[in-house]
C-alpha positions in Angstrom: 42.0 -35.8 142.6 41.6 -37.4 139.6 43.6 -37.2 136.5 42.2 -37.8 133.5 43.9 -38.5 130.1 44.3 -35.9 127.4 43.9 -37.2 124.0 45.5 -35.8 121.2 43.3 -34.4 119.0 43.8 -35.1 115.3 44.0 -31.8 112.9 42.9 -32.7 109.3 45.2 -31.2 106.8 43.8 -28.3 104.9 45.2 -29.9 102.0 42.9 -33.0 102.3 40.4 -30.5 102.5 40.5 -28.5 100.1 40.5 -31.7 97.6 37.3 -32.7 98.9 35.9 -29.5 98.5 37.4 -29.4 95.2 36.3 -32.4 94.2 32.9 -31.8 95.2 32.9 -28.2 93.7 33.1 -30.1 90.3 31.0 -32.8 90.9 28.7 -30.7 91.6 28.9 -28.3 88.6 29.1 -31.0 86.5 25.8 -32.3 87.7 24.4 -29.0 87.5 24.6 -28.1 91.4 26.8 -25.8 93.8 26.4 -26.5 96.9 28.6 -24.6 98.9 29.6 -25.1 102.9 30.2 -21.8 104.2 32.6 -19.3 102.8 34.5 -21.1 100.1 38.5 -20.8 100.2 40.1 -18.9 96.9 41.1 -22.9 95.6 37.7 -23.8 96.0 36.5 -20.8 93.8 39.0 -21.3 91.5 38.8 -25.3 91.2 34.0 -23.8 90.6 35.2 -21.4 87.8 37.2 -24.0 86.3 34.5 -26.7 86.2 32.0 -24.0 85.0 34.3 -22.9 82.2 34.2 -26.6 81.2 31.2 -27.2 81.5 30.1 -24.3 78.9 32.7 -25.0 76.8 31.4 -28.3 76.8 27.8 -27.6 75.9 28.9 -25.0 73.0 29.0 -27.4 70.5 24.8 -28.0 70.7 24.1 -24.4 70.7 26.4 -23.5 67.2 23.3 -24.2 64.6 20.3 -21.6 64.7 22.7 -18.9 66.9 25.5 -19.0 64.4 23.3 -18.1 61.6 21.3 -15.7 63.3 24.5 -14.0 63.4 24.9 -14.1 60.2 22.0 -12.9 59.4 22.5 -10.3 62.1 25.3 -8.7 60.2 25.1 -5.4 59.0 27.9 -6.2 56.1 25.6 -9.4 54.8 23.1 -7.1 55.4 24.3 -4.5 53.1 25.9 -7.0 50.7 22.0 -8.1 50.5 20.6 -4.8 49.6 22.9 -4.3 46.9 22.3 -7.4 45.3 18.1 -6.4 45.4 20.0 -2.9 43.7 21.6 -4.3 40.9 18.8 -6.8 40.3 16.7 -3.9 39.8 18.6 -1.8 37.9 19.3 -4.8 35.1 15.4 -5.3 35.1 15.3 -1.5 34.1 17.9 -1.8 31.6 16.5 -4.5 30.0 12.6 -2.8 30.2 14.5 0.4 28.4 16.5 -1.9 25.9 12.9 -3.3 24.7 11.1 0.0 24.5 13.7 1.2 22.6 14.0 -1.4 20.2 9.8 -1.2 19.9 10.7 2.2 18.9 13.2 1.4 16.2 11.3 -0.7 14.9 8.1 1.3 14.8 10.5 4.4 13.2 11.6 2.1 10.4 7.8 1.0 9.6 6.6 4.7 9.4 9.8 5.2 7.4 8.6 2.4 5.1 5.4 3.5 4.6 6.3 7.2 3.9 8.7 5.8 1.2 6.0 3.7 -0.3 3.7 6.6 -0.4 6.2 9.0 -1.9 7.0 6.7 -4.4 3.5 6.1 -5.1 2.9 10.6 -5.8 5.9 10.1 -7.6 4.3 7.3 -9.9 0.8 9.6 -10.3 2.5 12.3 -10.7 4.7 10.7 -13.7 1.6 9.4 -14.9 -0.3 12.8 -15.1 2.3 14.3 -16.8 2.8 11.7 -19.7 -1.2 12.3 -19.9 -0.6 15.9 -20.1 2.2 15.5 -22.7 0.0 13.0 -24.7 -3.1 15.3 -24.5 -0.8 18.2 -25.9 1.1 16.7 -28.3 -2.3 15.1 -29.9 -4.1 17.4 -32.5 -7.4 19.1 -31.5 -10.3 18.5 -33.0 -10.8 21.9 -35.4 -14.3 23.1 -34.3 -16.8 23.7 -37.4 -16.4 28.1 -37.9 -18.7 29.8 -39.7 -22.9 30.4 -39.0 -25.3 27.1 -38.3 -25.9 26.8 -42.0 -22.5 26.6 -43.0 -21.6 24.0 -39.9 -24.2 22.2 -41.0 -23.2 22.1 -44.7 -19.5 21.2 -43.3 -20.6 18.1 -41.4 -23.2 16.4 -44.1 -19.7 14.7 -45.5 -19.1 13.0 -41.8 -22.7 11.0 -42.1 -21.5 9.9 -45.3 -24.2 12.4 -47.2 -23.4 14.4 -50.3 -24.2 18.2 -50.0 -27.5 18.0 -52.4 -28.7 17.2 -49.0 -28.3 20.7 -47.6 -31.2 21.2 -49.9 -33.5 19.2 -47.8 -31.7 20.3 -44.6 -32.3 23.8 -45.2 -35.9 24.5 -44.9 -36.4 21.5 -42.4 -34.7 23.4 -39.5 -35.8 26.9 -40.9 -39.3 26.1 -40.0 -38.2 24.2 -36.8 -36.8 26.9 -35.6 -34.9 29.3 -38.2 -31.6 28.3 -37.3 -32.0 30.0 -33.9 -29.4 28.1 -31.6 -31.3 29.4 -28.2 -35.1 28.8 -30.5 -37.4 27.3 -27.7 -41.7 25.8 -27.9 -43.3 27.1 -24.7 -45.9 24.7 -25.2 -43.6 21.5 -26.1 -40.3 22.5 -24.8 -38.6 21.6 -27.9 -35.2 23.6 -27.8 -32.6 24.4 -30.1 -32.2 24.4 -34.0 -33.0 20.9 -34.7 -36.0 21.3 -31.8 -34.9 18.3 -29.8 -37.7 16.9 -27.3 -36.8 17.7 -24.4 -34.0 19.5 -25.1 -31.7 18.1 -22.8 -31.2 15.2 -25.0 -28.5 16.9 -26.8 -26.1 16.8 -24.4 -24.9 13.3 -25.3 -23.3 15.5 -28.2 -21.8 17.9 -25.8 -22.2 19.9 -22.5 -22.5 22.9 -23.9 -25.6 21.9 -26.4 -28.0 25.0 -24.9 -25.4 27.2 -26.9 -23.2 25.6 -29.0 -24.6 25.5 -32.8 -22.3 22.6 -33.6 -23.1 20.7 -30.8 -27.1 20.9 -31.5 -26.3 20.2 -35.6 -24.4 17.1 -34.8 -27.0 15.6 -32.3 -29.5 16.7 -35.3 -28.1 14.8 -37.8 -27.4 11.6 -36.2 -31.6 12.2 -34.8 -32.1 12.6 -39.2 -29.7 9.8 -39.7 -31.4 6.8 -37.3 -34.9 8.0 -37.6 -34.8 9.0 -40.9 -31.9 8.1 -43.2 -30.9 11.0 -44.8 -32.3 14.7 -44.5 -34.6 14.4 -47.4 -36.1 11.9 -45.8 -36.9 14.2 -42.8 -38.0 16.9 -44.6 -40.5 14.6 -46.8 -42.0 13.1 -43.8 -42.3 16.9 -42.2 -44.4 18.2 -45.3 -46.4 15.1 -44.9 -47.2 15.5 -41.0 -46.2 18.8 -40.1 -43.2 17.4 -37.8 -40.3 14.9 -38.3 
């Protein structure tokens, strides 16, 4: 019978392992590997959480840039503040766009104001003016219009061409065989018109408008015709008995 000897085995503390594992556990988040050996013990867990924690926290810093604003930007308040900046920035461009148009429209109001005072002032002026005309032509004394038959008008004016009235004498028979005195007297086959027989007859209206029936107006044209052609009436009426016409 043999008898052999029993060696003590050695038990590792759980102590010393748990610090391995722990110790591991980190290392190995830190390098960014778990590796686990079978089911891990709470301290072990707790010692990976804590390194992982760490490890995040660590890293934070890099990812604060484009995330952070993003956020920002993210936020429905900045949002909102945004809009109603783009609100009031509007709604001063429209204030100012109806401040403009309605200084534009002052400004065109007082132009048409202007020129309807301008134009008033100039009716005024023409009307002022008519009536100092009107005054004028009323207050001046009218011309007294010869009365009386052609003979006697005639007779009247002879002192206006600077003749004497011997000259009636010669006047006289010169227009009675002209055309008798006869104010309306007309020569189909000339067209001579009028008592002094003017040729045409139209000619007499530089002594008047009315020379087809006014006696006056025909005698005056008639006498200044004697006076330039002639001289006097007796001149006229000696040419006439000479050549049957003046």
């Amino acid at each position: 019978m043999s008898h052999r000897r029993r060696i003590p085995s050695r038990s590792i503390s759980k102590i010393t392992l748990i610090a391995a594992g722990s110790a591991l556990a980190v290392a190995g988040v830190a390098g960014g590997t778990v590796a686990t050996w079978g089911p891990a013990s709470p301290a072990t867990a707790a010692m990976a959480d804590t390194a992982t924690f760490a490890g995040q926290h660590a890293a934070a810093p890099a990812r604060q840039g484009a995330p952070a604003q993003q956020a920002v930007l993210a936020d429905p308040a900045h949002q909102l503040r945004s809009v109603e900046a783009g609100q009031a920035a509007a709604r001063l461009a429209a204030a100012q766009r109806a401040a403009a148009a309605r200084a534009a429209a002052r400004a065109a109001a007082a132009r048409a104001a202007r020129a309807a005072a301008a134009k008033a002032a100039a009716a005024k002026a023409a009307a002022a003016r008519r009536a100092a005309q009107s005054a004028t032509t009323a207050s001046a004394p009218q011309a007294s219009q010869p009365q009386g038959s052609p003979q006697q008008i005639a007779e009247g004016m002879l002192g206006s061409f600077g003749w004497s009235s011997s000259q009636f004498s010669c006047l006289q028979p010169l227009w009675n065989g002209e055309s008798g005195w006869n104010v309306s007297a007309s020569n189909p086959s000339s067209g001579a018109y009028g008592i002094p027989q003017a040729l045409p007859g139209s000619k007499m209206a530089s002594a008047g408008a009315d020379w087809m029936t006014n006696p006056a107006t025909q005698i005056r044209w008639g006498l200044g015709y004697i006076q330039s052609v002639y001289g006097s009436p007796c001149g006229a009426w000696s040419h006439e008995q000479a050549y049957g016409w003046y």
